[in-house]
Each structure stands twice: as C-alpha cells, then as structure tokens.
MDAnalysis code that builds the backbone (N, CA, C; Angstrom):
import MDAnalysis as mda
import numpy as np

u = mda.Universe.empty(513, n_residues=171, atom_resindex=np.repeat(np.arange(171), 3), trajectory=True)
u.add_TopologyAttr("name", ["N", "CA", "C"] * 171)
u.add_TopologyAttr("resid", np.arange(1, 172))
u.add_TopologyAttr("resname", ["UNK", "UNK", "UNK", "UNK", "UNK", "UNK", "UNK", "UNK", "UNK", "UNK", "UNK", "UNK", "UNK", "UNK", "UNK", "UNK", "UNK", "UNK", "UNK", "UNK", "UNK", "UNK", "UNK", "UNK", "UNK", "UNK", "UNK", "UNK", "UNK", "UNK", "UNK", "UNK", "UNK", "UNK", "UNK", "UNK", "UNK", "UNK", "UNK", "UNK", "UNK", "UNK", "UNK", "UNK", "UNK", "UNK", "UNK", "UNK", "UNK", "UNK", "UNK", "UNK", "UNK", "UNK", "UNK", "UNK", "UNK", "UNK", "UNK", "UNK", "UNK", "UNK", "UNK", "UNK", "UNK", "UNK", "UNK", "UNK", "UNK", "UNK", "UNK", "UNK", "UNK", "UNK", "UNK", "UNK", "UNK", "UNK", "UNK", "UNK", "UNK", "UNK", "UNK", "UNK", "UNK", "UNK", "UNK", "UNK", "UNK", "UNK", "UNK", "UNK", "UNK", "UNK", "UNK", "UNK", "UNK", "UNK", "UNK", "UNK", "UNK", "UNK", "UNK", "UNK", "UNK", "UNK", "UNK", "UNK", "UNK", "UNK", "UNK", "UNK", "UNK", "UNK", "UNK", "UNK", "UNK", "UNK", "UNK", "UNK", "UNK", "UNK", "UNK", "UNK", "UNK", "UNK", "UNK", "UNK", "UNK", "UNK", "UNK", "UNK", "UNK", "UNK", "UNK", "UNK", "UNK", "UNK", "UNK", "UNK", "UNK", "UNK", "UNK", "UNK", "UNK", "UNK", "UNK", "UNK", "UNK", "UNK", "UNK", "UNK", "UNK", "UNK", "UNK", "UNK", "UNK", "UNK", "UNK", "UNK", "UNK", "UNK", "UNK", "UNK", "UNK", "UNK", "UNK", "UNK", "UNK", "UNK", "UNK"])
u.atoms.positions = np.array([
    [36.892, 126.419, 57.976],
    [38.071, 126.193, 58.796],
    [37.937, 124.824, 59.447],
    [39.048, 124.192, 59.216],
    [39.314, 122.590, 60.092],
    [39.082, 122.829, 61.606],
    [38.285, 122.097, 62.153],
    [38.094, 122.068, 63.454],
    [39.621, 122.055, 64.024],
    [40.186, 122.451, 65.237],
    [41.336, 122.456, 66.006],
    [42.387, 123.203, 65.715],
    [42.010, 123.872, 64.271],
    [43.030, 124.939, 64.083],
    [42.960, 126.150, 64.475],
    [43.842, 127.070, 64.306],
    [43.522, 128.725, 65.523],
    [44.313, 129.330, 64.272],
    [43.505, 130.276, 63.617],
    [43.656, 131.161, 63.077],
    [44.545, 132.315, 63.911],
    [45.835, 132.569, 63.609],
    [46.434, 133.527, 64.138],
    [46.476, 134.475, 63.063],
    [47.000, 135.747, 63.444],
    [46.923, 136.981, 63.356],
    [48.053, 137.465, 63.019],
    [48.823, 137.634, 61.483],
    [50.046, 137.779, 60.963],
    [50.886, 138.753, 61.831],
    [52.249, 138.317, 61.970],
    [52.982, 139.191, 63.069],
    [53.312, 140.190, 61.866],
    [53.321, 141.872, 62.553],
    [53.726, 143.019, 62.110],
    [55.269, 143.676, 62.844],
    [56.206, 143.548, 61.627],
    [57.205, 144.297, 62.325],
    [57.348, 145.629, 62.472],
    [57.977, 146.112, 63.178],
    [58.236, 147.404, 63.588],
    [58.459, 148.023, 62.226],
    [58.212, 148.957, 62.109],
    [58.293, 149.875, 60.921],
    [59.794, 150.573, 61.312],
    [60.178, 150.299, 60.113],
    [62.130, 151.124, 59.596],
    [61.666, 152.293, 60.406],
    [62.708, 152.698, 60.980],
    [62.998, 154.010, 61.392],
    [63.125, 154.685, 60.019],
    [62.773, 155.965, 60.255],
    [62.202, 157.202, 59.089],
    [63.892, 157.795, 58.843],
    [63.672, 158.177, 58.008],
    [64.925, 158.737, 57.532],
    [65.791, 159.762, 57.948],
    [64.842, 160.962, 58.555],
    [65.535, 161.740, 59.707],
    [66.080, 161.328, 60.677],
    [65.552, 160.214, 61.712],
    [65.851, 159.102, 62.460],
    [66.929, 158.788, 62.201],
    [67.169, 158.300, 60.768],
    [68.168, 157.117, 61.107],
    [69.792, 158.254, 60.795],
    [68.977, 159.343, 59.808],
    [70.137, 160.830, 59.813],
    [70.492, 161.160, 61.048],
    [69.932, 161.285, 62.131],
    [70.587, 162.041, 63.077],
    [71.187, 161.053, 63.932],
    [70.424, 159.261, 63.939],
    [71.599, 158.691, 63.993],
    [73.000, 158.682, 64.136],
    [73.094, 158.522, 62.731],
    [74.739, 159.050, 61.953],
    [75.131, 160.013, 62.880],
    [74.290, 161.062, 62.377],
    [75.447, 162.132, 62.909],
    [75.734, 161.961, 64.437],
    [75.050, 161.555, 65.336],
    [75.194, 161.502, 66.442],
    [76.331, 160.363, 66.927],
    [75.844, 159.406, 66.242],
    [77.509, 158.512, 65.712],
    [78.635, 159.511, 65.263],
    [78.503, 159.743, 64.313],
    [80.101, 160.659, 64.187],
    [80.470, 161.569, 65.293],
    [79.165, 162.668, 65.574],
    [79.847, 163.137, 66.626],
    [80.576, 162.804, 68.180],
    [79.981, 161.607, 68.529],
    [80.955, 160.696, 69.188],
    [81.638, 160.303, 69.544],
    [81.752, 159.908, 67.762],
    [83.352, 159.383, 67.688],
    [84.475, 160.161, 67.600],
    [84.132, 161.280, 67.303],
    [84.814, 162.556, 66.974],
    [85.068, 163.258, 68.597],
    [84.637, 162.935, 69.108],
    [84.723, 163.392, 70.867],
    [85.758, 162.274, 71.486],
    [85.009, 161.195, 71.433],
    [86.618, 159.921, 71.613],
    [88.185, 160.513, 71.096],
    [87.602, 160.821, 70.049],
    [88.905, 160.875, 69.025],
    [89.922, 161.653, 69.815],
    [89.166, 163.034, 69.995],
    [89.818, 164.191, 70.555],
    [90.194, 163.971, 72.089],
    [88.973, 163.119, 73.022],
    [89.870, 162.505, 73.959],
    [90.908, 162.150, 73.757],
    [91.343, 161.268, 73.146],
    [92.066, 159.944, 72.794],
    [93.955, 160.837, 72.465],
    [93.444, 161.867, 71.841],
    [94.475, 162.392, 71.004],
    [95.237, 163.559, 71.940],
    [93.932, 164.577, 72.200],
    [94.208, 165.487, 72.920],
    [94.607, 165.763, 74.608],
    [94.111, 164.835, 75.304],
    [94.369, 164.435, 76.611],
    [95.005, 162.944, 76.521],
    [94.529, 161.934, 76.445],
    [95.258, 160.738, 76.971],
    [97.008, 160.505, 76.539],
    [96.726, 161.008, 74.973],
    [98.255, 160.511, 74.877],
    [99.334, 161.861, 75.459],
    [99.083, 163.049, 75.044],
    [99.608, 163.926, 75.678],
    [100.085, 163.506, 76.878],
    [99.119, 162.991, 77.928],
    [99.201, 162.905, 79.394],
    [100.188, 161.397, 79.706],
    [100.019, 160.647, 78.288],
    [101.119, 159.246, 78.442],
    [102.081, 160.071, 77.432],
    [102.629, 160.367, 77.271],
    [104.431, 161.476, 76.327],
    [104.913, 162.039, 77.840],
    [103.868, 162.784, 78.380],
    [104.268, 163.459, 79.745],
    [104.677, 162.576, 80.705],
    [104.327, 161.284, 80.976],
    [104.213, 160.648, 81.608],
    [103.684, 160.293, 83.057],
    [102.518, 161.334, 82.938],
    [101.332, 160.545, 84.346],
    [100.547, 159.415, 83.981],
    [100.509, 158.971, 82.691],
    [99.748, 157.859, 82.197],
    [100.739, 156.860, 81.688],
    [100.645, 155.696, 81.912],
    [101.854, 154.429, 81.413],
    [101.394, 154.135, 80.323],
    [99.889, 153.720, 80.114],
    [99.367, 153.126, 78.986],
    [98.010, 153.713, 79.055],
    [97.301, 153.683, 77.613],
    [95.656, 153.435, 77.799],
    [95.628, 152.942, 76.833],
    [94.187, 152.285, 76.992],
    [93.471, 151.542, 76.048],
    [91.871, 152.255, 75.572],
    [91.830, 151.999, 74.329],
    [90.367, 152.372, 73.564],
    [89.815, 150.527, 73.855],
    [88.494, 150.498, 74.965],
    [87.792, 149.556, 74.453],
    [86.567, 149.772, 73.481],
    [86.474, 148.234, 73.005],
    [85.224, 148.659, 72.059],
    [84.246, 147.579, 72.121],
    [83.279, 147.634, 71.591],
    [81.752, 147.118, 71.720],
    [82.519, 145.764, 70.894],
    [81.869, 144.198, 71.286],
    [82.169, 143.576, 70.623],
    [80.752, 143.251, 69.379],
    [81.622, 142.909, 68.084],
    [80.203, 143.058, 67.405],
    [80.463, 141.784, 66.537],
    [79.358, 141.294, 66.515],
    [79.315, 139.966, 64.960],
    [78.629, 140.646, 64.105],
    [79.760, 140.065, 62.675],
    [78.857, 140.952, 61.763],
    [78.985, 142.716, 61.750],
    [77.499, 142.839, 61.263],
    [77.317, 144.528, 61.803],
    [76.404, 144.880, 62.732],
    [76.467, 143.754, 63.946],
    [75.328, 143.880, 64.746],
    [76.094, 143.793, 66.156],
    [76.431, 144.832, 67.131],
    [76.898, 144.744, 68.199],
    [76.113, 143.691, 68.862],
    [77.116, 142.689, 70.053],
    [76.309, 142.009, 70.761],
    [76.660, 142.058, 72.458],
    [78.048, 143.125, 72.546],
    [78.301, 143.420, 74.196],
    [78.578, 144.743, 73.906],
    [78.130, 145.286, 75.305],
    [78.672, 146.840, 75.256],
    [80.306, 146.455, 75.624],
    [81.143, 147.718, 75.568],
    [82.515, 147.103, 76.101],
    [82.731, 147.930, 77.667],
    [81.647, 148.456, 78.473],
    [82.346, 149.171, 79.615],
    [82.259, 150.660, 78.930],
    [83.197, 151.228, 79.823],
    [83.947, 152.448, 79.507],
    [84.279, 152.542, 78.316],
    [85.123, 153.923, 77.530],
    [85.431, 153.994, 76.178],
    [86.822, 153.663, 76.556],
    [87.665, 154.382, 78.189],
    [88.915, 154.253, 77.681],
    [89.558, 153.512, 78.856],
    [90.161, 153.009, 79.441],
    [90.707, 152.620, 80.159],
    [92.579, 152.931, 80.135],
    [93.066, 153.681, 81.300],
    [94.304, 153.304, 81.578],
    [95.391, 153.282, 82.456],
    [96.488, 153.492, 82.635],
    [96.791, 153.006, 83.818],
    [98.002, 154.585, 83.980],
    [97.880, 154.919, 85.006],
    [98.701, 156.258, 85.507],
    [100.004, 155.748, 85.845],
    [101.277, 156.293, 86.338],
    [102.287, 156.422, 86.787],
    [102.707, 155.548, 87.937],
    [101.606, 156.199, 88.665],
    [101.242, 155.572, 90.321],
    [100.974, 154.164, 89.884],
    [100.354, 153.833, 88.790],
    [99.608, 152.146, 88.907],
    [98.604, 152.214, 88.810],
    [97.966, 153.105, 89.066],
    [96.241, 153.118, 89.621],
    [95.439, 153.112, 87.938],
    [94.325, 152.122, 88.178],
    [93.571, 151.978, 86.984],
    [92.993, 153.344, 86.979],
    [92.251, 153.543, 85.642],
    [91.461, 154.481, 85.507],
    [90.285, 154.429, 84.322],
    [89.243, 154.420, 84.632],
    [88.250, 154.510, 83.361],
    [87.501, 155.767, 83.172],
    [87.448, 156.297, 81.769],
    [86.486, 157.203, 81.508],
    [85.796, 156.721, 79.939],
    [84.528, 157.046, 80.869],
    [83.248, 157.152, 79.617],
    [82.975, 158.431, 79.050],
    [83.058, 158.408, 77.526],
    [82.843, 159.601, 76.853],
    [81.128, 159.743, 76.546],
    [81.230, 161.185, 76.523],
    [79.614, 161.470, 75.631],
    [79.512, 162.960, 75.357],
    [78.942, 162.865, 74.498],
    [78.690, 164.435, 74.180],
    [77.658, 164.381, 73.842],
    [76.504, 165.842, 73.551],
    [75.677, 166.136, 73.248],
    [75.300, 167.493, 72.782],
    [74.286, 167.316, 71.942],
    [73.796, 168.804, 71.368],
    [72.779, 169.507, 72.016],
    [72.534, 168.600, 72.906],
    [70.718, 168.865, 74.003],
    [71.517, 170.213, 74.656],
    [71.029, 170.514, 75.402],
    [71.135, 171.737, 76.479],
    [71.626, 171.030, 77.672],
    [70.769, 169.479, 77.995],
    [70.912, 168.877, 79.407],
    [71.278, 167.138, 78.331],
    [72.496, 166.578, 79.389],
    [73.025, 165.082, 78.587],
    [71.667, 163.924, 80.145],
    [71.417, 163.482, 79.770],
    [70.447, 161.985, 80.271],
    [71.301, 161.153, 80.934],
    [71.566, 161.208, 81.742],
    [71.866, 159.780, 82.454],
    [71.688, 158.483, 81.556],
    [70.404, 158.375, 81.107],
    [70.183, 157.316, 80.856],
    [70.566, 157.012, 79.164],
    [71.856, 157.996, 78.996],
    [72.714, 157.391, 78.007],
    [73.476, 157.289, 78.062],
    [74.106, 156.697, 79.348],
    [75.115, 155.614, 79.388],
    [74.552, 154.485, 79.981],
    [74.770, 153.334, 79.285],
    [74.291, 152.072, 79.467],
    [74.634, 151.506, 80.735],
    [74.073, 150.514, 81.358],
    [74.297, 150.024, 82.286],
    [75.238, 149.018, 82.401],
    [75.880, 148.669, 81.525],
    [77.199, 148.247, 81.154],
    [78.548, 148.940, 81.461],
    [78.260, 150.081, 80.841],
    [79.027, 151.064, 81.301],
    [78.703, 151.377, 82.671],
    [78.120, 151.858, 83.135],
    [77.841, 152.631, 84.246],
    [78.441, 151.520, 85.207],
    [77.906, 150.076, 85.228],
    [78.553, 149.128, 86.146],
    [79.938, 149.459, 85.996],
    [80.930, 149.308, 85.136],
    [82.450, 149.653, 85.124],
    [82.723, 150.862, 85.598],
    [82.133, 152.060, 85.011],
    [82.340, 153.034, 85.967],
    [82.242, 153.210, 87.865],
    [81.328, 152.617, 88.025],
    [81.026, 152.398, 89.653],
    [81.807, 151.348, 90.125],
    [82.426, 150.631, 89.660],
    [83.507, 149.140, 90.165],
    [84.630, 150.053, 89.871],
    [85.310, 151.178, 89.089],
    [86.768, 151.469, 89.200],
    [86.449, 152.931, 90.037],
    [87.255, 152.954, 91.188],
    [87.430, 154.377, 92.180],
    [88.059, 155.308, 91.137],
    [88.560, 155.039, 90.266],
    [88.994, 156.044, 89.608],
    [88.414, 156.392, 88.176],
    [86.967, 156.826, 88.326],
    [86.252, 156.710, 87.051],
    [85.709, 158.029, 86.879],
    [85.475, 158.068, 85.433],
    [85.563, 159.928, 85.071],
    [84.412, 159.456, 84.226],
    [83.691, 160.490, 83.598],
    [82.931, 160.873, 82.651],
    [83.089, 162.412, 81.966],
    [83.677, 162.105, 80.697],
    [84.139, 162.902, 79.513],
    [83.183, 163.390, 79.191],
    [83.080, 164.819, 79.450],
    [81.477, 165.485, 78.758],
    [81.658, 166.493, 77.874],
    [81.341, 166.015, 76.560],
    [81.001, 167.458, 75.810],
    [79.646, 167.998, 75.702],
    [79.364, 169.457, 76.080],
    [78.113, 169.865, 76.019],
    [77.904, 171.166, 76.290],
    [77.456, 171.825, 75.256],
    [77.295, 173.143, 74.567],
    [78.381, 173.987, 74.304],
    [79.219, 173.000, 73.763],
    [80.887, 173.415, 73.196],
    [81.631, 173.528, 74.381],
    [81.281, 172.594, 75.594],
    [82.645, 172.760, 76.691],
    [82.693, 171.626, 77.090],
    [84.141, 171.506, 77.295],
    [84.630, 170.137, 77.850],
    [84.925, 170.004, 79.192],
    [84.031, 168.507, 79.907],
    [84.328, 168.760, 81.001],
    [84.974, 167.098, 81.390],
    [85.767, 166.973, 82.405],
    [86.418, 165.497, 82.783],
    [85.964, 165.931, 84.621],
    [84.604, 164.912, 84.795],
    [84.144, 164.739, 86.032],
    [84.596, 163.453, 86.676],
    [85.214, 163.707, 88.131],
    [84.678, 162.431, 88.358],
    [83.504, 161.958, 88.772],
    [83.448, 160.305, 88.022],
    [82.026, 159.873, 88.210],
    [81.248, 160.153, 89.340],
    [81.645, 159.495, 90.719],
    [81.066, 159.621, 91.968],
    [80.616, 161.475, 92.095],
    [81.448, 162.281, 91.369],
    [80.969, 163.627, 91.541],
    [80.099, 164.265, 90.176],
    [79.244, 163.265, 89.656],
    [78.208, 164.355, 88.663],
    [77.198, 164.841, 89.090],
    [77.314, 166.199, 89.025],
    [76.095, 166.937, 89.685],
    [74.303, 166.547, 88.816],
    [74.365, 165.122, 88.716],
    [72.807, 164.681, 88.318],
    [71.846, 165.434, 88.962],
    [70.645, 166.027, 88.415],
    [69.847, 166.812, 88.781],
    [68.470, 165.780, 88.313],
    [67.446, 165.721, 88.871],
    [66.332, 164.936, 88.840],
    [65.362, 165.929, 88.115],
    [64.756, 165.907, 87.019],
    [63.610, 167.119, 86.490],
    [62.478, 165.594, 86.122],
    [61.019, 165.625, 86.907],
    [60.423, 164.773, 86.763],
    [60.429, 163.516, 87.466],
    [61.034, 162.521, 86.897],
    [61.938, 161.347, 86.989],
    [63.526, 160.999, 86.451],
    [63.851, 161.631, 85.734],
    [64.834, 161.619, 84.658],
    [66.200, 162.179, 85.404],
    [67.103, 161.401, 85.343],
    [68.524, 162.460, 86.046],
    [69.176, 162.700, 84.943],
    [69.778, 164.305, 84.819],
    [70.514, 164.782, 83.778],
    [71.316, 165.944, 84.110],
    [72.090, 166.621, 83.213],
    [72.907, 167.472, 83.993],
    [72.723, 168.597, 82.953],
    [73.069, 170.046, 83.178],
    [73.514, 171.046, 81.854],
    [75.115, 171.460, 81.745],
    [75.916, 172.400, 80.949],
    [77.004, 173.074, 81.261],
    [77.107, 173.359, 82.682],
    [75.965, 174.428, 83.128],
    [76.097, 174.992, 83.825],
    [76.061, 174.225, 85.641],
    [75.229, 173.049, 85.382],
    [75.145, 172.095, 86.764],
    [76.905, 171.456, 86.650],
    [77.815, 171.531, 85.822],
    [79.253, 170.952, 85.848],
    [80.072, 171.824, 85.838],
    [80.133, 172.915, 86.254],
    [80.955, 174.377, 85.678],
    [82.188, 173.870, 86.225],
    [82.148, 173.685, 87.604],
    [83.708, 173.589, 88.229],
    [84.169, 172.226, 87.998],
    [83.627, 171.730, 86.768],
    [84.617, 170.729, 86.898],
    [85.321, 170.389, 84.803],
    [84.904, 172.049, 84.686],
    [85.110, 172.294, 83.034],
    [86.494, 172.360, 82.604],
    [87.524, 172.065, 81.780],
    [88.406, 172.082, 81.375],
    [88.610, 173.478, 79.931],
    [89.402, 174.536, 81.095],
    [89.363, 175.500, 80.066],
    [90.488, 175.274, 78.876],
    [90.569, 176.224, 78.006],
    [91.540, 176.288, 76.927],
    [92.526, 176.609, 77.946],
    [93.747, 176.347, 77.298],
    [95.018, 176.786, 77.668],
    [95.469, 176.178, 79.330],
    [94.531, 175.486, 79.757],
    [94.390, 175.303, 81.465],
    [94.339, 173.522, 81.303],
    [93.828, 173.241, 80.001],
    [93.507, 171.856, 80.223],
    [94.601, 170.576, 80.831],
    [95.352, 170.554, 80.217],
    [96.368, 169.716, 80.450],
    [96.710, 169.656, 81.600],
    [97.210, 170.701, 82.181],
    [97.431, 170.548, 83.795],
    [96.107, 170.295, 84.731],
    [94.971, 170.631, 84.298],
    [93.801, 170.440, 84.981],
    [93.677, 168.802, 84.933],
    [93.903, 168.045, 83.665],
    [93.526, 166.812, 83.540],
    [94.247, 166.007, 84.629],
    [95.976, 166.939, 84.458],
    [96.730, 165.388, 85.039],
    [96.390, 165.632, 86.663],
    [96.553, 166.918, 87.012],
    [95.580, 167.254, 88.445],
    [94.713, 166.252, 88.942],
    [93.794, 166.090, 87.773],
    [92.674, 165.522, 87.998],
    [92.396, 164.021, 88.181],
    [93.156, 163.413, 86.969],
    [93.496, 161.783, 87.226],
    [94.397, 161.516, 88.245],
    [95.293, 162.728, 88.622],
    [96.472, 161.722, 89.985],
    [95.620, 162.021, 91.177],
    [95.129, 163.185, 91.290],
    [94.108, 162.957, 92.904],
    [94.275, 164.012, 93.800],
])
C-alpha cells in the first residue's frame, strides 16, 4: 500500500426489504386508499349534495418520479356552509390498537394549526370521525395509541352516520 492512502471499507446497502414486507406493504397501501375512497365518497360528498360542505379537496403527497418528496398535510381538506375550514386525516388499521406515530408530523402539524381537525379512523371494522384535539391517546410503555374501544363515543354507526357526521363537522 502507497504511503498516505486509507484503505476504506466498501459501503453496504441496506438489504431489499423481504417480500412479505414489501406484500403487506401493498396491501396496507390499498387498504388506505380504499378507506380515503369511502371517506371521500361516502361522507364528504354526500355532506357537499346536502349542503353543510361547499367544497372539499383530496390533497396529495407531492412526488417526482416514483419517489414522494413532501407529505401533503391532511388527506382532505374542506370548507362547510358556515365558511369554516376543515381538515381530516384518514387511517385505518388491522392492529387491535392504531400508533400515533403513524401519522407523520407533517400531518399532525396541519391537523393542530386547523381548530377544525378530525381524524378518520378505521379499526376493527368501525368507523370513527374524532375530533383531533379529542383522541383518547393512551400511553402503553412510551408509545401513544388508541383501540375501538378507547374511541367508542365517538364511532359512527350504520344508519346514524350521516347525521352524526354533519353534527359533527358544524359543532
């Protein structure tokens, strides 16, 4: 070896995520989007035909390429009757208890800057529209998370929903 040179030590990349990994991925992507969807379809526009909602908007992640490079906030943003903004972040899950710490801090900042901010929860086949400032986060460890059962009163039954929602966004 030439005097003054430094033998470095070949960089190792992270090894591909495994194939189950990147499967439940997906599905966790679709199911998602499939929860947006049914927001999107089943409450928001309903609630803008009825007219407590003027407009909403689907934001989305901006991405170059196929590589996201901003979160976008909230999923939906829109504006009620009254005027008053409104954001809700969707999520669902198959866990028993949803993590706090999957909603990004992107989001979560937009949620805490609009007074009128909800979080769309699907979880263990029930739908719930909280408002943000009111999620019953429960601490196990370090970790804040919630179950069905820590959100009960704030669940959207069958046949009850619609009037519960617009209840819920006018105040």
């Amino acid at each position: 070896m030439k005097r003054g040179l430094v033998k470095t030590m070949p960089k190792h990349s992270k090894p591909a995520p495994s194939f189950q990994r990147r499967a439940a991925g997906a599905a966790s992507k679709r199911a998602g989007e499939a929860w947006e969807q049914h927001v999107s379809s089943q409450w928001l526009e309903p609630l803008r035909e009825s007219g407590v909602i003027r407009c909403w908007h689907k934001l989305e992640p901006r991405k170059v390429g196929d590589k996201f490079v901003a979160d976008a906030g909230a999923d939906f943003v829109a504006c009620l009757s009254s005027g008053e903004y409104v954001a809700i972040e969707c999520k669902q899950t198959t866990a028993r208890r949803f993590a706090r710490l999957s909603i990004s801090g992107v989001q979560e900042a937009h949620l805490n800057a609009v007074p009128r901010s909800f979080l769309a929860l699907l979880i263990d086949g029930r739908r719930f529209l909280i408002p943000w400032r009111k999620v019953p986060w429960v601490t196990l460890r370090s970790a804040e998370s919630v179950t069905a059962a820590d959100c009960a009163i704030w669940e959207l039954k069958p046949g009850e929903w619609l009037q519960a929602l617009a209840l819920r966004l006018q105040g």
